[in-house]
VEXZA-344915 format. One record per residue (C-alpha): z, y, x. Coordinates in steps of 0.2 Angstrom, whole numbers, plus 5000, padded with zeros to 4 digits. Each point is the difference from the previous one (the first is absolute). Layout:
BEGIN
ZYX...
This chain:
BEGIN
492152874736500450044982498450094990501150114990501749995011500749924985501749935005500449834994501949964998499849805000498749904996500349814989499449845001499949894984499249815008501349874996499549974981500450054985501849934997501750054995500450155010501549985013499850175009499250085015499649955021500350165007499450065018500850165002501250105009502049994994500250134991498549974989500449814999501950084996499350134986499049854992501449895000501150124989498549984989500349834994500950024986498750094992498849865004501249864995499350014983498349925006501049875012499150095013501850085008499849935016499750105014499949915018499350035018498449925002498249995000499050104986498549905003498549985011498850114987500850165003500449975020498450115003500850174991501750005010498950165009499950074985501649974992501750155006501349935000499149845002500649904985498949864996500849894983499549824995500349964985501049844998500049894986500649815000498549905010500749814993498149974990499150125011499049855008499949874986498250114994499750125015498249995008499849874988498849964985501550024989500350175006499550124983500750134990500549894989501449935008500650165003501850024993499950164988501750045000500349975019498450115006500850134986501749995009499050035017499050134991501650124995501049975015498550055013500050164986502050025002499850005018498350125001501150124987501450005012499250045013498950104995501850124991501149955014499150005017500449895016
């Protein structure tokens, strides 16, 4: 049970690097997936316009409970060089793209300010 009977309206998941955005994995019901969809222009300006059906990610599976309407969002960004440093000695902040984890940065913001104004 939620302590303070907060309600949560979705929750995101942010695990596949930090890349150039492509959009959001979204496990909701239609007409959130719908109202999220008429979004996408306003995310197009951090390549991040793509709304699809999908899986948010394993990390936020444990607060569908907690989320009404359950919307869990994964961020998505392109995976091509996820693996060429992942888990491996290489893998430091230095390699970090500043630019792509900025892109990332502002479109999880556009989304959060969306939803935070507009609601599911």
């Amino acid at each position: 049970a939620l302590q303070n009977k907060e309600i949560h309206l979705a929750a995101i998941e942010s695990d596949g690097g930090g890349f150039t955005p492509r959009g959001f994995n979204v496990e909701a019901g239609p007409e959130a997936i719908e109202k999220m969809a008429r979004w996408a222009p306003l995310l197009k300006p951090y390549h991040a316009a793509d709304i699809t059906v999908g899986h948010s990610g394993t990390d936020i599976e444990p607060l569908q409970a907690a989320v009404h309407p359950k919307a869990l969002i994964g961020y998505d960004c392109d995976s091509q060089r996820y693996f060429d440093i992942h888990h491996t000695a290489a893998d430091t902040f230095d390699k970090v793209n500043r630019r792509e984890l900025e892109l990332g940065g502002a479109s999880m913001a556009a989304l959060i300010y969306l939803l935070s104004k507009y609601g599911l």
